[in-house]
N, C-alpha and C positions, 0 to 999 in steps of 0.2 A: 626545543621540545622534541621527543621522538616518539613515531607515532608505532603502537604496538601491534594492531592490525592491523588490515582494510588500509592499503598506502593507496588506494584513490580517492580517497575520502579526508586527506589532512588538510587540505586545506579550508575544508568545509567544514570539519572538526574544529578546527584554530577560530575559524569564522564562530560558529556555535557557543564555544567558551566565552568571547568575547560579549556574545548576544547577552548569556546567562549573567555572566560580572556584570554587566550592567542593568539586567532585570529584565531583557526585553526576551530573555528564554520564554517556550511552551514545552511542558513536558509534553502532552499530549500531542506533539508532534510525531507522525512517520516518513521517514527518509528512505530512498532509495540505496538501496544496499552496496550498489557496482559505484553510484558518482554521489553521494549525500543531496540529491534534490529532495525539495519539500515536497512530499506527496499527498500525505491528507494529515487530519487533524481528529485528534478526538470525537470532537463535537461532530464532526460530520457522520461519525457511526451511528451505522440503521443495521438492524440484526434484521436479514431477509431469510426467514427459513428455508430450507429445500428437502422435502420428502427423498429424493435422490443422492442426499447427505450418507456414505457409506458409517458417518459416524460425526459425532459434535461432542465439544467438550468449549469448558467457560475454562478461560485462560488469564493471567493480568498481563496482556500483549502489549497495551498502549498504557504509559502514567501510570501503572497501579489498579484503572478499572480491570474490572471484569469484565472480558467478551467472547462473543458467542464464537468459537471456531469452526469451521466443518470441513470436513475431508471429502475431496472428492476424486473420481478417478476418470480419465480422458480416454476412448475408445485403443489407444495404441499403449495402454495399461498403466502410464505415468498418473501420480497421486500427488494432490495439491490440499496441503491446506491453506483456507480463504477464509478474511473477514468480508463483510459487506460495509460499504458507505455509501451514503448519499449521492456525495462526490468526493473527485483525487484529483488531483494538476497531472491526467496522463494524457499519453495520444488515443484516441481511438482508432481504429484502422478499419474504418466503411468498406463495404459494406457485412452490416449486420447478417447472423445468420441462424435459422431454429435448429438447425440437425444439431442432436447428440448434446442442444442444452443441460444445464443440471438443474434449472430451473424451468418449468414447465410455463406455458403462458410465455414466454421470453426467446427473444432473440442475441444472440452473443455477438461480441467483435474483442479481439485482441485489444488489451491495453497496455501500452511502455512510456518507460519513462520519455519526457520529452527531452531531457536533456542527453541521456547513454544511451536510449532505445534499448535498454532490457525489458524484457517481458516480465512484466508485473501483475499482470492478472486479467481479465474481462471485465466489458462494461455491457451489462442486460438494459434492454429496452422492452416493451409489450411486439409481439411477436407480430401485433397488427398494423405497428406502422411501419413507414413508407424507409425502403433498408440501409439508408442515410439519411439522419440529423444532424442538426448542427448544434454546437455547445447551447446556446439558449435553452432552446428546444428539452436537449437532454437534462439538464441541471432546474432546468424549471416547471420537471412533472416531477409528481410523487412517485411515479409507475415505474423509474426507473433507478440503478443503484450500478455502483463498481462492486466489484469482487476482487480481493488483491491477497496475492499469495505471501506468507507469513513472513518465509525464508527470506525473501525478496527483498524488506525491509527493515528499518531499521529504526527503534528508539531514538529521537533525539538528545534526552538526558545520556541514555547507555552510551553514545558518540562522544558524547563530552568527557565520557571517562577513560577514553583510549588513548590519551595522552599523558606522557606520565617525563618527570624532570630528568634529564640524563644526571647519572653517579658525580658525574665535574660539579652540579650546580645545588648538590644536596647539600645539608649542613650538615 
């Protein structure tokens, strides 16, 4: 097989087809863009509004649903579009911080992938706790949510289709 883009992700790719042949795909899968790690899921989408959104639009980002997009803009002028979840399989990197939030009430910290460390997006917590948690803690309040930039990642059905049969093995 040859892989058509993205050559740090063929293995993960070859891995993926393999999952879906035998049924055990999620379309509602997102993958990290730079290494194919699983990063979050469908079902863990929570649409967190932010009044600081320079703009939103409904997108079908993940599987076909519809989700809420929003654009935002970082003090040194760079523009991100972000969905919100629940939770993602990223790193957080403590400690938490309020300045220049996009979400008001909230404290930010960087979030990467844990397996490439690309920068994937932020994870908000309530501005009033303590400016380190731990995974529990985070994933077991409602108060809190990841933010993961669009670019970043990656469909896992769209993965599956980047492999295509080299000319020798066509009929």
């Amino acid at each position: 097989m040859v892989l058509i883009k993205f050559p740090a992700v063929l293995c993960v790719v070859a891995l993926l087809c393999e999952r879906v042949r035998f049924g055990l795909g999620c379309s509602g899968l997102l993958l990290c863009r730079s290494c194919g790690h699983e990063v979050a899921e469908d079902t863990d989408l929570r649409f967190v509004p932010s009044r600081l959104a320079l703009s939103h639009r409904n997108d079908t980002v993940i599987g076909g649903k519809r989700v809420a997009v929003q654009l935002f803009e970082n003090p040194q002028g760079f523009q991100f579009e972000v969905v919100t979840f629940k939770r993602a399989d990223v790193l957080k990197h403590w400690p938490a911080d309020s300045h220049f939030t996009w979400y008001p009430g909230h404290a930010w910290t960087v979030a990467t992938c844990p397996r490439c460390k690309t920068h994937l997006g932020w994870a908000f917590q309530p501005s009033d706790w303590p400016r380190t948690v731990n995974r529990e803690e985070f994933e077991g309040s409602d108060q809190t949510f990841v933010a993961l930039i669009v670019d970043r990642l990656l469909q896992e059905h769209f993965a599956s289709t980047l492999l295509m049969t080299p000319k020798s093995f066509r009929s």
